[in-house]
C-alpha positions in Angstrom: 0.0 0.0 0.0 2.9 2.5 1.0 4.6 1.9 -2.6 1.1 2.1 -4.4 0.5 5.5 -2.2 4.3 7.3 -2.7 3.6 6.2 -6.8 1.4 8.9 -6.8 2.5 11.2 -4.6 0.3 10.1 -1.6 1.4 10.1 1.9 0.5 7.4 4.2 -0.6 8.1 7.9 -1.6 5.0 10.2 -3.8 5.5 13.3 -2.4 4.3 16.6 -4.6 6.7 18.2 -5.9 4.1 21.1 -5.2 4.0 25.4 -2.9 0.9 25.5 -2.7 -1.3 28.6 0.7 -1.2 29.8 1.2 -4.9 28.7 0.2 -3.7 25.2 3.0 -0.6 24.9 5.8 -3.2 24.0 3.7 -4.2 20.9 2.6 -1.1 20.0 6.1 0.3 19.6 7.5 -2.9 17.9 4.4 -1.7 15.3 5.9 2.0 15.0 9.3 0.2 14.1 7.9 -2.1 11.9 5.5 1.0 9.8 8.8 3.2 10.2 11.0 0.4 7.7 8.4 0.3 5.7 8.0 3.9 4.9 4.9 5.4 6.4 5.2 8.6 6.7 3.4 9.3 10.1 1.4 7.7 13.1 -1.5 9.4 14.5 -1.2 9.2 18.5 -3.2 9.4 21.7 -1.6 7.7 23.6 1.1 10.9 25.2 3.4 7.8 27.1 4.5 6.1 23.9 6.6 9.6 23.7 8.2 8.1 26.7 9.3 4.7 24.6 11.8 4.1 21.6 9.8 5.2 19.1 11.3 5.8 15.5 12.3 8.5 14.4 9.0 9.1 12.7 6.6 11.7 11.9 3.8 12.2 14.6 0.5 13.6 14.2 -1.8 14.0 17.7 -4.9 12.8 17.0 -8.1 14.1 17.9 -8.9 11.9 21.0 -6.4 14.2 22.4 -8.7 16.8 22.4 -7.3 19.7 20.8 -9.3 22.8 21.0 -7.3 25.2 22.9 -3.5 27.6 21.5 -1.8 26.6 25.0 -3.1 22.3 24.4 -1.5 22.6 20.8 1.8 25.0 21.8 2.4 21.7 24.4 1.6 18.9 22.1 4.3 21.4 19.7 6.8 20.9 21.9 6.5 17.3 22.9 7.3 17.0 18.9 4.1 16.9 17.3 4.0 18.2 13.4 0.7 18.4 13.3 -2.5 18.3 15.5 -5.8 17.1 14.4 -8.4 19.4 15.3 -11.8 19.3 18.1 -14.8 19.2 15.8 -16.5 21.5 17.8 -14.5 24.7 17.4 -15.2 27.6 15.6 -13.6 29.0 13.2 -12.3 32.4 15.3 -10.6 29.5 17.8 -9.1 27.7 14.9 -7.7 31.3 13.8 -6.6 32.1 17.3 -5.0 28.5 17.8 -2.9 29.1 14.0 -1.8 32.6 15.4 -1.0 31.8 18.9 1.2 28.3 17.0 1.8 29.2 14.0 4.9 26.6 13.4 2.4 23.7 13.8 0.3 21.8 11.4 -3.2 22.1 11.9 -5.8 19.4 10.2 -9.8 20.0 10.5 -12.4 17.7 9.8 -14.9 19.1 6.7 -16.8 15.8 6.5 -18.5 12.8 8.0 -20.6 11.6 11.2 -20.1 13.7 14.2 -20.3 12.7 18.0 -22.1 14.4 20.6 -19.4 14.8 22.9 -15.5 15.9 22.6 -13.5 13.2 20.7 -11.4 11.8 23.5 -13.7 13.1 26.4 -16.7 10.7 25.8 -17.6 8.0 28.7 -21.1 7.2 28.0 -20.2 3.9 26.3 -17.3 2.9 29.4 -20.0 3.3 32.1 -23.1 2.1 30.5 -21.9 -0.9 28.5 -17.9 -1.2 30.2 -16.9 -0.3 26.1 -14.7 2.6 25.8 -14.3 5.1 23.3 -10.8 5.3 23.8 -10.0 1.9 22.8 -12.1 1.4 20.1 -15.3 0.2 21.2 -17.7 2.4 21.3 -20.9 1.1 21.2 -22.2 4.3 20.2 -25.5 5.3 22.7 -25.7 8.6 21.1 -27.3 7.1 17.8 -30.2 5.5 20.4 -33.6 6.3 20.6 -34.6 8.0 24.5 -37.4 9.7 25.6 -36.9 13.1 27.4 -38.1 13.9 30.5 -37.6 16.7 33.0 -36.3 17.0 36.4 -39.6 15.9 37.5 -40.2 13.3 35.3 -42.2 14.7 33.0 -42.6 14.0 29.5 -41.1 17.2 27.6 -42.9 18.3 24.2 -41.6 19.2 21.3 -42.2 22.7 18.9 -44.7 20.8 18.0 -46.3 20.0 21.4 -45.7 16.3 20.5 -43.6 14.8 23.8 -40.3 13.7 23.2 -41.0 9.9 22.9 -38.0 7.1 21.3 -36.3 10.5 19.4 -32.9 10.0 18.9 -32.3 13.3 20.3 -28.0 13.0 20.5 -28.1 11.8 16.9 -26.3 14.4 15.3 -26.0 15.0 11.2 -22.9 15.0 9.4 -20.5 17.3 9.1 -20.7 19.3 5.8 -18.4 22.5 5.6 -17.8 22.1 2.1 -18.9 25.3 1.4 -16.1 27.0 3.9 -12.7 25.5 2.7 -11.1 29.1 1.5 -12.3 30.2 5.0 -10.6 27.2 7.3 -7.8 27.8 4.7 -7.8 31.5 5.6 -7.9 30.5 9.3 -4.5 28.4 9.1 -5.9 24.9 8.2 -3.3 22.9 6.5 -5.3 19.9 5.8 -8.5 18.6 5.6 -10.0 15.4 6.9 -13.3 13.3 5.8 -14.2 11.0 8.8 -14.6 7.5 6.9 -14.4 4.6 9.6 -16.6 1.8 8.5 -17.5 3.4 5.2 -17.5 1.6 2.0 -15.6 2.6 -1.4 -18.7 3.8 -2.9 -19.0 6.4 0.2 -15.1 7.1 -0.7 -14.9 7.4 -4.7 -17.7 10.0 -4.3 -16.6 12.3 -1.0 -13.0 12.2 -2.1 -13.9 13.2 -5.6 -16.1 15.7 -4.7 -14.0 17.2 -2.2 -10.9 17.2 -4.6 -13.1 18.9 -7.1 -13.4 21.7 -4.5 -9.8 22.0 -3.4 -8.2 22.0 -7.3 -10.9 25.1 -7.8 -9.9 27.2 -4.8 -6.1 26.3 -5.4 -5.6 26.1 -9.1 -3.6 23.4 -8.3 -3.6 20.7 -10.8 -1.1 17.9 -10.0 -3.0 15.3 -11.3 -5.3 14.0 -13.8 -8.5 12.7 -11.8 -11.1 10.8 -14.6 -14.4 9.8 -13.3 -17.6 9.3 -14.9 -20.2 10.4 -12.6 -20.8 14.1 -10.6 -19.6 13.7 -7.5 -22.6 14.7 -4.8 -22.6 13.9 -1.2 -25.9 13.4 -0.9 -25.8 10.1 -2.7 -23.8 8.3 -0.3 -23.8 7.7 3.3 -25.7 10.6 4.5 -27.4 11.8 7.8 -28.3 15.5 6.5 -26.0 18.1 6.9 -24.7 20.9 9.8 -21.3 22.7 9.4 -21.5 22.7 13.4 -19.8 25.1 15.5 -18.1 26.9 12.8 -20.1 29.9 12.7 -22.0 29.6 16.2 -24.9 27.2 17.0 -26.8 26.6 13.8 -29.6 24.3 14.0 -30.5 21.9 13.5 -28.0 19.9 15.1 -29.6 16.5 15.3 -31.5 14.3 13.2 -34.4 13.3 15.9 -36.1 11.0 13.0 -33.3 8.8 12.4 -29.2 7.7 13.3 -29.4 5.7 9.6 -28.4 7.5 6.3 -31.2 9.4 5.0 -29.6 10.3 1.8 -31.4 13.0 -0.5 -34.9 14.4 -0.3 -36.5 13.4 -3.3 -40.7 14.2 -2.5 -43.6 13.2 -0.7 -45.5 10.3 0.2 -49.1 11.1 -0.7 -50.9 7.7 0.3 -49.8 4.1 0.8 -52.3 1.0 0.1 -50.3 -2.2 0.9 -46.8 -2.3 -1.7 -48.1 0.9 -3.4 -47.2 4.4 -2.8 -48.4 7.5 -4.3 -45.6 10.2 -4.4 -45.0 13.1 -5.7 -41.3 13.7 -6.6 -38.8 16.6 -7.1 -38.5 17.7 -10.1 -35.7 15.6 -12.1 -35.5 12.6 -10.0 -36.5 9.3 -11.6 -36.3 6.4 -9.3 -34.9 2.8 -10.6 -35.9 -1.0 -9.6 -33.6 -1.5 -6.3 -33.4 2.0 -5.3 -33.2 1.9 -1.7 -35.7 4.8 0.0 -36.9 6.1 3.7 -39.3 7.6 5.8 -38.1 8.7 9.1 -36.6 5.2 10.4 -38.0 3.4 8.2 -36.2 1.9 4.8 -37.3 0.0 2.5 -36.8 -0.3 -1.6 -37.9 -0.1 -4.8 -39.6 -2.9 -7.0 -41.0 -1.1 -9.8 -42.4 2.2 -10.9 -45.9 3.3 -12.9 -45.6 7.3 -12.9 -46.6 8.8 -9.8 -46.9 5.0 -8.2 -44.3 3.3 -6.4 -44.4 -0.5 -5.7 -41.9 -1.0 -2.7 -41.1 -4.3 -1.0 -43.2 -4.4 1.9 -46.1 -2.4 3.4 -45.4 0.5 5.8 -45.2 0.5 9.2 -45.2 4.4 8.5 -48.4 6.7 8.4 -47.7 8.9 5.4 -50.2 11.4 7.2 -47.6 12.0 10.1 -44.3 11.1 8.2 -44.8 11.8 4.2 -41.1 12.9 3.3 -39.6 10.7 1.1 -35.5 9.7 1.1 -33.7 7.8 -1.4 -30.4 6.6 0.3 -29.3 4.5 -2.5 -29.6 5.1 -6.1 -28.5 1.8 -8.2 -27.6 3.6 -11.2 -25.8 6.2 -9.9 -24.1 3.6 -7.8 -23.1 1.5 -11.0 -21.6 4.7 -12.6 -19.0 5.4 -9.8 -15.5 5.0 -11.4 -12.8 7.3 -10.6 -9.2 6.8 -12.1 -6.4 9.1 -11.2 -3.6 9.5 -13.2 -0.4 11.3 -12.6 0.5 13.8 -16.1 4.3 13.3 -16.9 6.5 14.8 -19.9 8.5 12.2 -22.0 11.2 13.2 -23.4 13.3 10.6 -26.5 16.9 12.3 -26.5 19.9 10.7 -29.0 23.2 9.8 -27.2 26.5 9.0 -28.8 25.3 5.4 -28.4 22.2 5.2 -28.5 19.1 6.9 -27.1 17.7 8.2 -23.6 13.9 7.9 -22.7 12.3 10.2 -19.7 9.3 9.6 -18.1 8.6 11.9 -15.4 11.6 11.2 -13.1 12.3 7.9 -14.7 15.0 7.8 -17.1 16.8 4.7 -19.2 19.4 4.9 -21.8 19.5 2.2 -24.7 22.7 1.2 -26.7 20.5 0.9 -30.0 22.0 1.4 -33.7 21.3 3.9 -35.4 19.1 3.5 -38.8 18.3 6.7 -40.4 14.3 6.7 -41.3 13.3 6.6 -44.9 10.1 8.9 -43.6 11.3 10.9 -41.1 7.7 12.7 -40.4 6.6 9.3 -39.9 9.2 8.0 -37.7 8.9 11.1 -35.3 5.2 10.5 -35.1 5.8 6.8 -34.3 8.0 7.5 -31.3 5.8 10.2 -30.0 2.5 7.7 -30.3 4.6 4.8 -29.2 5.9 6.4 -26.0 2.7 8.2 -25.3 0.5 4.5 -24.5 1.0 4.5 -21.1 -1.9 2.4 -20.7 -2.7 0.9 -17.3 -0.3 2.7 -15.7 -0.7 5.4 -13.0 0.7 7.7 -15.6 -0.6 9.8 -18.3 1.3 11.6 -20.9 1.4 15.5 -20.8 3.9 16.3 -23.7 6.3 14.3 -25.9 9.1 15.3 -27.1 11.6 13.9 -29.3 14.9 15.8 -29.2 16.4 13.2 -31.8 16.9 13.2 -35.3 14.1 10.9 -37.4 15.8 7.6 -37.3 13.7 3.8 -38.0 12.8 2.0 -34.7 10.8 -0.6 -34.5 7.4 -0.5 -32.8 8.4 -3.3 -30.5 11.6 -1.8 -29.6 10.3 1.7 -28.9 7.3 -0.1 -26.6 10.0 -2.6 -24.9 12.2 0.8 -24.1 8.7 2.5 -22.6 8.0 -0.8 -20.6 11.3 -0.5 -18.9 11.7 2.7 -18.7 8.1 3.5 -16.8 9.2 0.3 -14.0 
């Protein structure tokens, strides 16, 4: 994975960001070593007493379990030899800016996407007391994406804006993060890299957030150091998705929670206007066409697509949902934009075919080979140069793609099979 990763310029960072048990710290550190020789280029602690151990000489990043929302948390964490700290979720974005200005010589990395928890990364118990799981190790067996009712000091059911009481809500289930439209801002604030919360989510989830996020980034930068190819429009909504909030960035902004459901809601696509058995009548957005398989919801409830007649939806079972009480309708997976998501990345190089006094040189990139190859002078020299340039140029299923050939060589006959053998092990 590290070779695949460095190919294209990608750095790899491995989480080690659990409390160990002091008969597990031997372990750990044998792990750093063993990461370390095989060139990872950081580990992302929690854990401050492995700084105590032989640890590598490697990189080290202070995860977020270590709770890093203040200048004079980060200026220590500086100091103990961090490079770069990754950030609370929950601070705004005049704390990030005062935490870059009061540290500026330190890395800082911000989450912009994925779930959220409803307590400080690091700082949560709820799991250790109520189900002897903890957070810090892993096991969190995540009590804020229950259903509770709410009641007040006196036991009272509390009601709702809509004076319904507060009955199996899942009141501490919060949306996911979304501050895609403020990256020039955390930018501006001192943010040197972003982070998309993925644990447990599938490619699908990744292909599309990654692509849509680096979409984002190369506009506000101008900063093309790749070629990225897919063949679908990246759009958050289509994947694992609770709603969105942007958080604390900007103050309180509600709403926080999604009190219907913990599961992936996905996009709003219409209304529920009656259900008889495995029919629905719905009326949807404008643009959206639902497919055989598509998976939809109301409030907690899923269920999917087995065929559609206009306006009428037959689904797979019968609602346990009244439509007059819950009527908005969620598609959390759509098949066919599912079966469209590609993405292929490929990394532009210049080639350049030089003669030398015996032979020739080829340059890919950073790779270069020279070839001790007589010299035959080309009975059609316009076709010969066009033959190395198209030769050298079929990179195929490599992470490379050609940006610009050139041939710095007078038009001399080379075989096809010779000019491809010389691109094969040249590109290796």
């Amino acid at each position: 994975m590290v070779r695949y990763a460095h190919t294209y310029g990608v750095q790899v960072l491995v989480t080690l960001n659990t409390l160990l048990h002091e008969e597990e710290y031997a372990d750990a550190v044998a792990l750093a070593h063993a990461l370390y020789k095989i060139g990872v280029d950081a580990l992302i602690i929690q854990d401050l007493h492995l700084l105590d151990l032989d640890l590598p000489p490697i990189r080290l990043h202070a995860s977020t379990q270590c709770d890093n929302r203040t200048p004079e948390h980060v200026a220590q964490l500086r100091d103990l030899g961090f490079k770069r700290v990754v950030l609370a979720r929950e601070l705004s974005i005049d704390e990030i800016r005062a935490i870059h200005e009061a540290v500026p010589d330190i890395e800082l990395e911000a989450f912009v996407h994925g779930a959220l928890c409803v307590s400080y990364s690091g700082r949560c118990y709820i799991s250790e007391v109520l189900a002897n799981r903890s957070a810090n190790r892993g096991a969190c067996a995540q009590f804020c994406r229950m259903a509770y009712d709410v009641l007040d000091e006196s036991m009272n059911e509390v009601l709702d804006d809509a004076g319904q009481p507060i009955h199996q809500r899942y009141v501490l289930s919060l949306q996911d993060l979304d501050r895609s439209a403020y990256l020039n801002e955390l930018i501006d604030a001192g943010v040197t890299t972003f982070k998309i919360e993925g644990r447990l989510k599938d490619a699908d989830y990744v292909t599309n957030i990654t692509a849509y996020y680096r979409e984002k980034i190369d506009a506000l930068t101008h900063s093309f150091t790749h070629s990225l190819i897919h063949s679908f429009t990246p759009d958050p909504e289509k994947t694992f998705h609770r709603g969105a909030t942007d958080y604390f960035l900007h103050g309180r902004t509600r709403p926080l929670a999604n009190w219907n459901t913990p599961k992936s809601t996905g996009e709003y696509v219409g209304e529920v206007l009656e259900a008889r058995g495995n029919t629905l009548r719905v009326r949807l957005q404008e643009g959206v066409v639902l497919h055989n398989g598509d998976g939809l919801t109301i409030g907690a409830e899923g269920f999917s697509v087995n065929g559609v007649e206009g306006n009428l939806i037959k689904i797979n079972k019968p609602l346990t949902t009244n439509p007059l009480t819950a009527n908005r309708l969620f598609r959390n997976l759509d098949v066919e934009f599912t079966k469209n998501l590609h993405s292929e990345r490929r990394i532009p190089v210049d080639i350049v075919f030089r003669e030398t006094e015996e032979g020739f040189e080829v340059r890919i990139g950073d790779k270069q080979k020279h070839f001790a190859y007589a010299k035959e002078p080309a009975k059609n020299e316009a076709k010969a140069l066009e033959t190395i340039r198209t030769q050298l140029s079929k990179l195929g299923d490599t992470p490379y793609i050609a940006r610009e050939v050139r041939v710095e060589s007078a038009p001399y006959f080379i075989p096809i099979s010779i000019l491809n053998e010389w691109r094969r092990n040249t590109i290796i």
